[in-house]
PDB file of the backbone (N, CA, C, O) and the ligand in Angstrom, with CONECT records:
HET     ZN  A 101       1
ATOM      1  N   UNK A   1      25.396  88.609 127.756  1.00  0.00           N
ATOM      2  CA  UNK A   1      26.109  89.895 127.928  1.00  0.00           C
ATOM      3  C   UNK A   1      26.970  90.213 126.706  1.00  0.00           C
ATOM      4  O   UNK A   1      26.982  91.359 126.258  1.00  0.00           O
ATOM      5  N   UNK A   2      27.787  89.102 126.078  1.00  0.00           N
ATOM      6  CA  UNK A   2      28.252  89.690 124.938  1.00  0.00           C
ATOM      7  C   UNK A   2      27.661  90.072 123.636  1.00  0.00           C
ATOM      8  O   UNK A   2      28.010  90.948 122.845  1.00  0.00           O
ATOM      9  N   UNK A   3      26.535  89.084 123.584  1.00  0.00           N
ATOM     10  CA  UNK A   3      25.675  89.503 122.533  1.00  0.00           C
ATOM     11  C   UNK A   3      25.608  91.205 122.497  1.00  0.00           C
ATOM     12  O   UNK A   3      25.708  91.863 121.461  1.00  0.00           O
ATOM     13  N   UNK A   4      25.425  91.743 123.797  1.00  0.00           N
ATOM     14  CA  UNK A   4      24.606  93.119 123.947  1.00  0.00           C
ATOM     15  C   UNK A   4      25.849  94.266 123.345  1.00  0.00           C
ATOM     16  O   UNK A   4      25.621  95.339 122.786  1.00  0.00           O
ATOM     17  N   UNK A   5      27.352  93.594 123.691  1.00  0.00           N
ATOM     18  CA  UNK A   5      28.163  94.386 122.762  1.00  0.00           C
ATOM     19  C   UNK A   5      28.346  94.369 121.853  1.00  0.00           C
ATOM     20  O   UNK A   5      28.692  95.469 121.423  1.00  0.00           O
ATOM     21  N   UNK A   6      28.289  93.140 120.729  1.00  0.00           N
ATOM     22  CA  UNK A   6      27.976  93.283 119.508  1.00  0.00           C
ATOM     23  C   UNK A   6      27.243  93.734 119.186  1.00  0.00           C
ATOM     24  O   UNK A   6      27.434  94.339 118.131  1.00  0.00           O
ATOM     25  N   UNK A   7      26.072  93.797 119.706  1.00  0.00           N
ATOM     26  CA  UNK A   7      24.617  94.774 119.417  1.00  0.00           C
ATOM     27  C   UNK A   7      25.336  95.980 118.996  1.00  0.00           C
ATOM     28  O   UNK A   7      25.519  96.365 117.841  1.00  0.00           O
ATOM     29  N   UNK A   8      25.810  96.654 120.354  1.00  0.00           N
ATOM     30  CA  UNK A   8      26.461  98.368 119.826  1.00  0.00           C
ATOM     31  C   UNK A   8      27.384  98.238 119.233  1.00  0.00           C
ATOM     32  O   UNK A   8      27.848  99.365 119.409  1.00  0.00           O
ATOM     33  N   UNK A   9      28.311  97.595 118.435  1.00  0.00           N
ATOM     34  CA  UNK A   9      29.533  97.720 117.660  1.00  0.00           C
ATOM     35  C   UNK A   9      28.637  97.907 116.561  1.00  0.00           C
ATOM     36  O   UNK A   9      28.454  99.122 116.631  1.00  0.00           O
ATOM     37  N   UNK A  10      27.930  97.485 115.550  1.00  0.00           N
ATOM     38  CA  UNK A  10      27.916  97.600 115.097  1.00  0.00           C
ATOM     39  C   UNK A  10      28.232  98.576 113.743  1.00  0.00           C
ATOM     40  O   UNK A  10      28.413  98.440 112.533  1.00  0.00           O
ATOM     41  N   UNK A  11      28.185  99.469 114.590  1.00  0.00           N
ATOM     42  CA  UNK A  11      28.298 100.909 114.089  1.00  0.00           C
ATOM     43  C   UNK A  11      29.805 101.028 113.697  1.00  0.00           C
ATOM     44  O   UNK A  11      30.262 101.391 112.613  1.00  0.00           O
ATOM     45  N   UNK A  12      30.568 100.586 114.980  1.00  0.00           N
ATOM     46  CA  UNK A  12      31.896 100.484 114.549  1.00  0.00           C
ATOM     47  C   UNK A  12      32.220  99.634 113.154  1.00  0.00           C
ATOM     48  O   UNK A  12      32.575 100.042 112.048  1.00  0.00           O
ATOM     49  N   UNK A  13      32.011  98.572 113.544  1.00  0.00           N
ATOM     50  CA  UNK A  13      31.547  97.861 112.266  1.00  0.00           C
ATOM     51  C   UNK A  13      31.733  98.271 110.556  1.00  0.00           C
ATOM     52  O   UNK A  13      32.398  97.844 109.612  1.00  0.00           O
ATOM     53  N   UNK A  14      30.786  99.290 110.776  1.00  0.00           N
ATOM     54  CA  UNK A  14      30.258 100.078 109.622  1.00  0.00           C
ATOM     55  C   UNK A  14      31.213 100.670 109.188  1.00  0.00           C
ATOM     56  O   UNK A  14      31.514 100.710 107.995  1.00  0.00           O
ATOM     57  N   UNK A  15      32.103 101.463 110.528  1.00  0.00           N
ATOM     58  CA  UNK A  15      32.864 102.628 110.034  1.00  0.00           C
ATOM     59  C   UNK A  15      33.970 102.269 109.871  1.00  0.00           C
ATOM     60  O   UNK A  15      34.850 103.123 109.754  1.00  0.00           O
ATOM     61  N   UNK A  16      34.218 101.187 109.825  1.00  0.00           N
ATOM     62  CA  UNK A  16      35.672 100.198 109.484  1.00  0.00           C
ATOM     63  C   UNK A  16      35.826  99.402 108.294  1.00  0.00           C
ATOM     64  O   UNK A  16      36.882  99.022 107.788  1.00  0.00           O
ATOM     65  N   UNK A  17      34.526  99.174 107.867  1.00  0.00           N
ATOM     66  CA  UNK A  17      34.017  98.716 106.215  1.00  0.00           C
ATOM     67  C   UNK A  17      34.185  99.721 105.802  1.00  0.00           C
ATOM     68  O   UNK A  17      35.386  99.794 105.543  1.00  0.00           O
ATOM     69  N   UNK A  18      33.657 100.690 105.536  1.00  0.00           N
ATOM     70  CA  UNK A  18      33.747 101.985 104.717  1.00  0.00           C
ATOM     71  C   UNK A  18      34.907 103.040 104.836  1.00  0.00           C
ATOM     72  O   UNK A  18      35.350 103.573 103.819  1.00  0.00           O
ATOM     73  N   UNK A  19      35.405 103.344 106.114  1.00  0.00           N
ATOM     74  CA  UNK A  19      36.428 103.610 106.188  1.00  0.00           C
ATOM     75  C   UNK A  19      36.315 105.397 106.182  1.00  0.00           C
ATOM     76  O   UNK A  19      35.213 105.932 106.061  1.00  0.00           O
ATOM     77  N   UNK A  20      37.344 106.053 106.300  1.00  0.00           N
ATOM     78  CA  UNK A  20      37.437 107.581 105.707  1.00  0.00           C
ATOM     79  C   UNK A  20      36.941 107.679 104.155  1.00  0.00           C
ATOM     80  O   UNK A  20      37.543 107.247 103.172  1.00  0.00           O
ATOM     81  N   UNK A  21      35.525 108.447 104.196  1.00  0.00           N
ATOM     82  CA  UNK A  21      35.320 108.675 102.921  1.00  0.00           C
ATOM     83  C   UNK A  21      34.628 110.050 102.364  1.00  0.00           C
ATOM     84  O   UNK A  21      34.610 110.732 103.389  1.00  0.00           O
ATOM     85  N   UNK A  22      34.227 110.604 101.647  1.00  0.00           N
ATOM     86  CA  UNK A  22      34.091 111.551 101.426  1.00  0.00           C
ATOM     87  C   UNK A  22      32.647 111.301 100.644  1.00  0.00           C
ATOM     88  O   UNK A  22      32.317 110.205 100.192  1.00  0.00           O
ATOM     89  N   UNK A  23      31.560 112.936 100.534  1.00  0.00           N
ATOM     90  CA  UNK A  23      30.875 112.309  99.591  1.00  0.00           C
ATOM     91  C   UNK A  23      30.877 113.655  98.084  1.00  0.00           C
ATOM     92  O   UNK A  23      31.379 114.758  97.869  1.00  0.00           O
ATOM     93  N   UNK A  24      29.901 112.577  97.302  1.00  0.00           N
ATOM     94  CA  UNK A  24      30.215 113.507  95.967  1.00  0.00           C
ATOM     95  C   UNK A  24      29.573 115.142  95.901  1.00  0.00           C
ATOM     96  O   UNK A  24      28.532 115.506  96.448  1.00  0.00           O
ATOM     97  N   UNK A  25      30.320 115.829  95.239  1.00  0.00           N
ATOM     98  CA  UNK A  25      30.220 117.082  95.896  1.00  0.00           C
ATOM     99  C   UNK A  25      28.437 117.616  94.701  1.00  0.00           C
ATOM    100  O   UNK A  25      27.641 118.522  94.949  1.00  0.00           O
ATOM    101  N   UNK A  26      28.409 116.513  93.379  1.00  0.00           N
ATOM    102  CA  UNK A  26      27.467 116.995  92.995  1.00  0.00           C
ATOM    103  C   UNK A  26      25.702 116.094  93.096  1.00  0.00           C
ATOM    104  O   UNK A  26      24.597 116.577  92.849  1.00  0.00           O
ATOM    105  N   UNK A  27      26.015 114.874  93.488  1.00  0.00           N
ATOM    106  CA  UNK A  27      24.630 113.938  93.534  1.00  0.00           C
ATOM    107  C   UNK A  27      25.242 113.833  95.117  1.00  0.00           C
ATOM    108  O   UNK A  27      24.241 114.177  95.746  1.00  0.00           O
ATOM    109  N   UNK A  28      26.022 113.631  95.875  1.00  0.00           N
ATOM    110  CA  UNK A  28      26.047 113.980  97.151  1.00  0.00           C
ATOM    111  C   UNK A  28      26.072 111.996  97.615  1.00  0.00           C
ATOM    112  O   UNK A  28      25.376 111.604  98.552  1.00  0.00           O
ATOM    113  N   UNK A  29      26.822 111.148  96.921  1.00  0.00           N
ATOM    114  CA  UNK A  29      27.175 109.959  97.182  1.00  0.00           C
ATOM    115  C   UNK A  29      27.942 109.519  97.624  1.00  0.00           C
ATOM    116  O   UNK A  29      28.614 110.512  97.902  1.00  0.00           O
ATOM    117  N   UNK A  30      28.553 108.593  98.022  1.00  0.00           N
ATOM    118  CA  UNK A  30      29.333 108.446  99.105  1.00  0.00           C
ATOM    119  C   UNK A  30      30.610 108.129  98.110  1.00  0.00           C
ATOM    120  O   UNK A  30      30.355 107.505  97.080  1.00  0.00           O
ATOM    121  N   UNK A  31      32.074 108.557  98.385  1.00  0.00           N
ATOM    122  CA  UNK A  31      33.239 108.400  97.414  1.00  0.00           C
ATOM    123  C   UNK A  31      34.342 108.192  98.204  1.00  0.00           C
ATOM    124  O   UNK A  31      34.350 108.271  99.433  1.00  0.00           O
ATOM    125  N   UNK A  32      35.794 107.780  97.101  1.00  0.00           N
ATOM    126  CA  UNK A  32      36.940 107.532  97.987  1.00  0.00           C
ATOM    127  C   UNK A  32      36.936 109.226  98.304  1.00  0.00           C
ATOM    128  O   UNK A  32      36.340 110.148  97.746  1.00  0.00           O
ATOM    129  N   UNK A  33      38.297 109.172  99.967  1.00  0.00           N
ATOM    130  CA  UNK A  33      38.305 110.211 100.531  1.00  0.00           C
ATOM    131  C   UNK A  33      39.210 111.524  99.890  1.00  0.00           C
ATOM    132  O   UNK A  33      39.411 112.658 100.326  1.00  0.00           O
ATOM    133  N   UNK A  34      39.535 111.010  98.983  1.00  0.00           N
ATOM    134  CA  UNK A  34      40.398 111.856  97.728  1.00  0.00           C
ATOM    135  C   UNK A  34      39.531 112.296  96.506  1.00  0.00           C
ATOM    136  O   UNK A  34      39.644 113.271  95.763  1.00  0.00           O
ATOM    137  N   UNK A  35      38.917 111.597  96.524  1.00  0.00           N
ATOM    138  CA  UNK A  35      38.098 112.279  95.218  1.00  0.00           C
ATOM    139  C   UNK A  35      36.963 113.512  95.385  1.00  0.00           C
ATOM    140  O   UNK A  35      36.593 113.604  96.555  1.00  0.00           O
ATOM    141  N   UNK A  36      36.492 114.229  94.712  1.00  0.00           N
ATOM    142  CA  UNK A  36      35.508 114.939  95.140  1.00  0.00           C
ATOM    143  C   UNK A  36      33.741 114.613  94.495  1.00  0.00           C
ATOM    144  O   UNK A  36      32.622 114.928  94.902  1.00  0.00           O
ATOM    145  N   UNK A  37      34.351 113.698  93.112  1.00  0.00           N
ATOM    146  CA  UNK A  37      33.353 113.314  92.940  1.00  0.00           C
ATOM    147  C   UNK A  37      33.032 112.002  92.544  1.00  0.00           C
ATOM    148  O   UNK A  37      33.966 111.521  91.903  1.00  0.00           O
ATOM    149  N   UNK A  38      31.859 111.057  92.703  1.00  0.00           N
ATOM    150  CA  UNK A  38      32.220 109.730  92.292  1.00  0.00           C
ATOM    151  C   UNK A  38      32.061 109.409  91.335  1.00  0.00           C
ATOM    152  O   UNK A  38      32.482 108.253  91.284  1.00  0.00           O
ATOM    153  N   UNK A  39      31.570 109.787  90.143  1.00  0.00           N
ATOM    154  CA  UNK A  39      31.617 109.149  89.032  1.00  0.00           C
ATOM    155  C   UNK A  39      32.160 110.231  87.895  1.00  0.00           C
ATOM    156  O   UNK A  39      32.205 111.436  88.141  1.00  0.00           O
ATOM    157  N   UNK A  40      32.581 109.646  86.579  1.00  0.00           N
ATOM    158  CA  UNK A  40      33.000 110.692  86.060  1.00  0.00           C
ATOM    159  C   UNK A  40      32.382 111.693  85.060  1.00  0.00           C
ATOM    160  O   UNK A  40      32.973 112.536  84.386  1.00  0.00           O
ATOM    161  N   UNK A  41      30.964 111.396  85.116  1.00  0.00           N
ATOM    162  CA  UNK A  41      30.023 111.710  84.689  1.00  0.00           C
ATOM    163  C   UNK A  41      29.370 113.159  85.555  1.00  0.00           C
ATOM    164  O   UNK A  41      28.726 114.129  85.157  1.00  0.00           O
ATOM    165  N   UNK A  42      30.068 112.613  87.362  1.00  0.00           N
ATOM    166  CA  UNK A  42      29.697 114.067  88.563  1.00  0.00           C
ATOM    167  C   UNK A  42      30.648 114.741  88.092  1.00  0.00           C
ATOM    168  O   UNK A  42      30.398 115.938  87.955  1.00  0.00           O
ATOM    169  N   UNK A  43      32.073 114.254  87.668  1.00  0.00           N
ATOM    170  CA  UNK A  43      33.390 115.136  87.262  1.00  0.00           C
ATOM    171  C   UNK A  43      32.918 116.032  86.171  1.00  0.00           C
ATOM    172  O   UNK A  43      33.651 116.998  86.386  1.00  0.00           O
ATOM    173  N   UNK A  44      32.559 116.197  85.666  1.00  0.00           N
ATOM    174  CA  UNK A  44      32.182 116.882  83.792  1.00  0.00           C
ATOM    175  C   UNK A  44      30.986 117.462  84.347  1.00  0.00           C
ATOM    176  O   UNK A  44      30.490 118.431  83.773  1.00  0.00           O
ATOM    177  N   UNK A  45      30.484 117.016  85.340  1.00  0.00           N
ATOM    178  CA  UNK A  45      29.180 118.807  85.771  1.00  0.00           C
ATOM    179  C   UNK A  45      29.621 119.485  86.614  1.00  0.00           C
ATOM    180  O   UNK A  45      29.258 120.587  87.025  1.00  0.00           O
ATOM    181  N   UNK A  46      30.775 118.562  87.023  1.00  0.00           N
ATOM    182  CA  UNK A  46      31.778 119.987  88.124  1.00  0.00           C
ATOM    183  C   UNK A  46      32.568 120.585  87.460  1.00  0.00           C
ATOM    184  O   UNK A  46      32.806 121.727  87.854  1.00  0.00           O
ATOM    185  N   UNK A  47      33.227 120.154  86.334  1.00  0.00           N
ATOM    186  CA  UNK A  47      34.276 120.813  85.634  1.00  0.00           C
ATOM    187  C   UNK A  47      33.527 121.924  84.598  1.00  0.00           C
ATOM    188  O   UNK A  47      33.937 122.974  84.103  1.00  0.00           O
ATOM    189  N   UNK A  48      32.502 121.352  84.522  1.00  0.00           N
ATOM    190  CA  UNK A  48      31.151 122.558  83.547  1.00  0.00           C
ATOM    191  C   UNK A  48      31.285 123.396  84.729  1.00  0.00           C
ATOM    192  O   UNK A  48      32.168 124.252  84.790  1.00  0.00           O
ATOM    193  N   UNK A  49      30.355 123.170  85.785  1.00  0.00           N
ATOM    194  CA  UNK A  49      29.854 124.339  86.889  1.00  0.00           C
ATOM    195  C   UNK A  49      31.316 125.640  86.806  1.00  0.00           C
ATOM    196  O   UNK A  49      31.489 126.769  86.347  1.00  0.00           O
ATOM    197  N   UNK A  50      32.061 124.655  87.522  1.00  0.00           N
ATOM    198  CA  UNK A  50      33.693 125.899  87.566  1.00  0.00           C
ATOM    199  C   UNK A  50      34.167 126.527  86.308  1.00  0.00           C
ATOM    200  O   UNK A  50      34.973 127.444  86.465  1.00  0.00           O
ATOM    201  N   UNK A  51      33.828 126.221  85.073  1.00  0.00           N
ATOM    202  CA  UNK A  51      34.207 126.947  83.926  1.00  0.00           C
ATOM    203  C   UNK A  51      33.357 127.990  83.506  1.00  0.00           C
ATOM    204  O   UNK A  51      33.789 129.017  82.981  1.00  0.00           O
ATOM    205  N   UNK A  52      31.920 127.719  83.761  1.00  0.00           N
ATOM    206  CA  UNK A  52      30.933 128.896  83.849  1.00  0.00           C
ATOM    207  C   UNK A  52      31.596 129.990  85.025  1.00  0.00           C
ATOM    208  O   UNK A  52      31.557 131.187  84.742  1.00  0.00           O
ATOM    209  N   UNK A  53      32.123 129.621  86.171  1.00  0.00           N
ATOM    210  CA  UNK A  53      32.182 130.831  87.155  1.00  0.00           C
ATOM    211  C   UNK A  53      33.463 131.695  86.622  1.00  0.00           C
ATOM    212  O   UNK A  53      33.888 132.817  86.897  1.00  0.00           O
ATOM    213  N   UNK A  54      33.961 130.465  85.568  1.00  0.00           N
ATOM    214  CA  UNK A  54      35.568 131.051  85.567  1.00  0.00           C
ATOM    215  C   UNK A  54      35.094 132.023  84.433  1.00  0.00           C
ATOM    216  O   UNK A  54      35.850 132.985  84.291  1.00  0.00           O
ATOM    217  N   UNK A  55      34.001 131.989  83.583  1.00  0.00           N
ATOM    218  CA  UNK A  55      33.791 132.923  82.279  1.00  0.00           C
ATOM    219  C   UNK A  55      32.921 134.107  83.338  1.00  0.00           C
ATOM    220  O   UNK A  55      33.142 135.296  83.105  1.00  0.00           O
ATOM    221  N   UNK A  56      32.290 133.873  84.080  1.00  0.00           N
ATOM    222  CA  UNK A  56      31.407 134.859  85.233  1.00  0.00           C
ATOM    223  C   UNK A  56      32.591 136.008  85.193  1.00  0.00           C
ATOM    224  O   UNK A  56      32.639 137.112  84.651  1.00  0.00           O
ATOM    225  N   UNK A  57      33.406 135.360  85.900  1.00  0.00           N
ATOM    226  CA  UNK A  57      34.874 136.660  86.535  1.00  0.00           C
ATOM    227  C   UNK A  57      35.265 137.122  85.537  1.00  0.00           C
ATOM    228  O   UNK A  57      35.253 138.350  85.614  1.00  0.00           O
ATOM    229  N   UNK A  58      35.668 136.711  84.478  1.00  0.00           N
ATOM    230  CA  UNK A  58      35.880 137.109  82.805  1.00  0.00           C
ATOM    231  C   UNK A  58      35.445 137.933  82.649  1.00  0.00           C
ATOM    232  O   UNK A  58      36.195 138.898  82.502  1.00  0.00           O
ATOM    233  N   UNK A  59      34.163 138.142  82.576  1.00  0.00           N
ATOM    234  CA  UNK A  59      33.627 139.100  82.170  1.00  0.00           C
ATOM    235  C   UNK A  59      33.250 140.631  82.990  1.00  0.00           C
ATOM    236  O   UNK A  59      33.233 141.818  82.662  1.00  0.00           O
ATOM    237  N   UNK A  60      32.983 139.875  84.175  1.00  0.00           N
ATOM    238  CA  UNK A  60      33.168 141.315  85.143  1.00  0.00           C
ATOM    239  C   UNK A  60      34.541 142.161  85.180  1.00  0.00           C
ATOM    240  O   UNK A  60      34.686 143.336  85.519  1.00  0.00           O
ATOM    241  N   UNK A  61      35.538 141.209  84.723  1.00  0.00           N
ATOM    242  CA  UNK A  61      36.859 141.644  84.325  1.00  0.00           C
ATOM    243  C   UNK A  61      37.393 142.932  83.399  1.00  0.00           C
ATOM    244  O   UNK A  61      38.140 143.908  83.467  1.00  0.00           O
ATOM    245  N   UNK A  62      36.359 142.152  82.364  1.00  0.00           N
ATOM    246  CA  UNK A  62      36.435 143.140  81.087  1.00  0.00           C
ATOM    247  C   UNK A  62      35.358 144.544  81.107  1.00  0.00           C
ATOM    248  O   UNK A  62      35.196 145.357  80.198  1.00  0.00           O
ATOM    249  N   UNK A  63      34.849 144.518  82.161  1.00  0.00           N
ATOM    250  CA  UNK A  63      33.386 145.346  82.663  1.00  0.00           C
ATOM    251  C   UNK A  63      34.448 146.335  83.307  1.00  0.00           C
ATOM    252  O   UNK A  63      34.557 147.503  82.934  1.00  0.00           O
ATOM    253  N   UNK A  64      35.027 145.906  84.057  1.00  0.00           N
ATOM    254  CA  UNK A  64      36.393 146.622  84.689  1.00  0.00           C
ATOM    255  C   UNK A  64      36.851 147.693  84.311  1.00  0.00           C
ATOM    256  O   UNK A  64      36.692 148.876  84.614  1.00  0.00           O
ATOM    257  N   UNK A  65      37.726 146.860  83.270  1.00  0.00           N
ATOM    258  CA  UNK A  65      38.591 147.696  82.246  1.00  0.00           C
ATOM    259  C   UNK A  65      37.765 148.624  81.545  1.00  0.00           C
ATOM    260  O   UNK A  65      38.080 149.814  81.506  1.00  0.00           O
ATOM    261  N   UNK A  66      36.671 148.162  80.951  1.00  0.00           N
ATOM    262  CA  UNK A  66      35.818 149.441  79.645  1.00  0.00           C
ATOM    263  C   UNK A  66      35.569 150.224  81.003  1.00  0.00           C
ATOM    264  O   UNK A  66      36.103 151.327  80.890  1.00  0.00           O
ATOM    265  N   UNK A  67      35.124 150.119  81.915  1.00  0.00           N
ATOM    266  CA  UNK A  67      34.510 151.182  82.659  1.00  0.00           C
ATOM    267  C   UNK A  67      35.649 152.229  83.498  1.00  0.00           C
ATOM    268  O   UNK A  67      35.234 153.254  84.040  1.00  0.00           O
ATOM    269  N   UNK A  68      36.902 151.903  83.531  1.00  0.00           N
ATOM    270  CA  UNK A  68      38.092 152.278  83.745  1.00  0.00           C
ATOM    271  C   UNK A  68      38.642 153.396  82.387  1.00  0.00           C
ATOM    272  O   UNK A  68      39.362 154.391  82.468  1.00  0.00           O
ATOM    273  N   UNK A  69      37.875 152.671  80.976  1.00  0.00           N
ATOM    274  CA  UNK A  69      38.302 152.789  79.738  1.00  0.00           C
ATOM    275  C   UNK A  69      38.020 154.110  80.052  1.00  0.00           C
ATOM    276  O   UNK A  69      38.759 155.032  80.399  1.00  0.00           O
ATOM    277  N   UNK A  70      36.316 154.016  79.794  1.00  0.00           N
ATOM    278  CA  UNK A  70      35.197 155.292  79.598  1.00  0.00           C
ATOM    279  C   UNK A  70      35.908 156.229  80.406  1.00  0.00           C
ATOM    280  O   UNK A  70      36.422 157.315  80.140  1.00  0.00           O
ATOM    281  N   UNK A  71      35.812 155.512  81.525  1.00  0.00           N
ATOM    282  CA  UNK A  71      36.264 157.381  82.694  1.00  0.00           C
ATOM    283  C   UNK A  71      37.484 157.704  82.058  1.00  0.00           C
ATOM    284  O   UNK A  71      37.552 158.887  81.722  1.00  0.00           O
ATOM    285  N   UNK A  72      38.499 156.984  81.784  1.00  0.00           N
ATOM    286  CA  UNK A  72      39.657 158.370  81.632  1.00  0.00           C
ATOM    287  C   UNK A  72      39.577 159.207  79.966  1.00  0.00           C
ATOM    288  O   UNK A  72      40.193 160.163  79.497  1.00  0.00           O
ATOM    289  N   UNK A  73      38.630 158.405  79.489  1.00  0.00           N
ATOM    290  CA  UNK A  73      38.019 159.166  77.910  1.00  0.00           C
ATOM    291  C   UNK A  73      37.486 160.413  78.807  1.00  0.00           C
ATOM    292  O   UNK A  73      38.081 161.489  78.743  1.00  0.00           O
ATOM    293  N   UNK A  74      36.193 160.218  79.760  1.00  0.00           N
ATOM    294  CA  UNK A  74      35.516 161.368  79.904  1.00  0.00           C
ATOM    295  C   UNK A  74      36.758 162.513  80.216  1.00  0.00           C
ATOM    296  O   UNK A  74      36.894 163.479  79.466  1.00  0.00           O
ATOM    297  N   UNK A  75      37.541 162.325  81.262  1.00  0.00           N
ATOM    298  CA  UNK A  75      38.749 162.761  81.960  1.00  0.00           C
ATOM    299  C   UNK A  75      39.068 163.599  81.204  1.00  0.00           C
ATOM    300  O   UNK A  75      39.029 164.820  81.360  1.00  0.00           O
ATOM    301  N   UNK A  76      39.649 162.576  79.712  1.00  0.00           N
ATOM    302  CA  UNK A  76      40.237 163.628  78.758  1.00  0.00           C
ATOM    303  C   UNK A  76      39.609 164.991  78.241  1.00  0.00           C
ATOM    304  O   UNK A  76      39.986 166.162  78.235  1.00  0.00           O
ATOM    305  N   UNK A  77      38.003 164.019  77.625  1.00  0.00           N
ATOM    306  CA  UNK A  77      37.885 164.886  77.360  1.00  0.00           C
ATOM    307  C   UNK A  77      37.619 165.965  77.858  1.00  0.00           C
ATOM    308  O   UNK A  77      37.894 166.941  77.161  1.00  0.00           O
ATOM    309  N   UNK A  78      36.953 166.233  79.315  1.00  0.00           N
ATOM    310  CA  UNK A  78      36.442 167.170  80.311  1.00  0.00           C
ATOM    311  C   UNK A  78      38.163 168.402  80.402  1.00  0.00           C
ATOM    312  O   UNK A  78      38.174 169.629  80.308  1.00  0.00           O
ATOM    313  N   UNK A  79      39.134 167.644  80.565  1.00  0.00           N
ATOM    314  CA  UNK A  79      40.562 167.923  80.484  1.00  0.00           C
ATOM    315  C   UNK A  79      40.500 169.220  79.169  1.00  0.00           C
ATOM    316  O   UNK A  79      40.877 170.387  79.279  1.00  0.00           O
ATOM    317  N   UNK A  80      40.093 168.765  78.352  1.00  0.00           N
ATOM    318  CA  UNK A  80      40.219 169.512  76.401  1.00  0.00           C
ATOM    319  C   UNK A  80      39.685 170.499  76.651  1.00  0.00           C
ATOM    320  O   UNK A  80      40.284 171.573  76.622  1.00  0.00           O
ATOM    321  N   UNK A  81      38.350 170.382  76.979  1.00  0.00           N
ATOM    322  CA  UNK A  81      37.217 171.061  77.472  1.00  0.00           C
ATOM    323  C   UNK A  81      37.665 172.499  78.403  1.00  0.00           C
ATOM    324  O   UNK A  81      37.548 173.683  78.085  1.00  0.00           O
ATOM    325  N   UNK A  82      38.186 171.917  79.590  1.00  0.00           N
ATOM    326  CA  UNK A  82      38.257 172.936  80.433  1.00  0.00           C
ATOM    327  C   UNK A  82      39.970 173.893  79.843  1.00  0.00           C
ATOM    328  O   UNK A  82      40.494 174.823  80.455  1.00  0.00           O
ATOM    329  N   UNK A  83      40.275 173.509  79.048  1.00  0.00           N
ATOM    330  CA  UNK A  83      42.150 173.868  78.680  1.00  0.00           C
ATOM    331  C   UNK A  83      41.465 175.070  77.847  1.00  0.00           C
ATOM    332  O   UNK A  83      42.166 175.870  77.227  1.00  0.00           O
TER     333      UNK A  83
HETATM  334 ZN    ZN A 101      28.129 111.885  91.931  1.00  0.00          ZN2+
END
């Protein structure tokens, strides 16, 4: 009979060796529960990935502004135009 509960612990087992952990957010491996990625080699293609999105918004940024630019040029000039 006790054998048969060690049988099912096992699992517990497992989750008491390993503990709270997290896995890597880019090869998807198993890591401490603080980190996001496990090696620092996953760190530098995550810190690449997020610097590309951060130049993405950049630029739709500046897409913004010129297109904000243009209209109040047209504005004006339509403004000259109709005076
Ligand atoms: Zn990794």
């Amino acid at each position: 009979m006790a054998e048969k509960i060690e049988g099912g612990s096992w699992k517990k087992k497992l989750q008491t060796k390993w503990g709270p952990h997290s896995h890597c957010i880019i090869c998807g491996r198993a890591t401490a529960e603080e980190k996001q990625t496990c090696s620092q080699e996953c760190m530098d293609k995550y810190q690449g990935e997020t610097k590309k999105k951060g130049k993405q918004s950049k630029i739709q940024m500046i897409m913004l502004v010129a297109m904000v630019a243009v209209m109040m040029i047209f504005m004006f000039l339509g403004g000259g135009l109709g005076g």
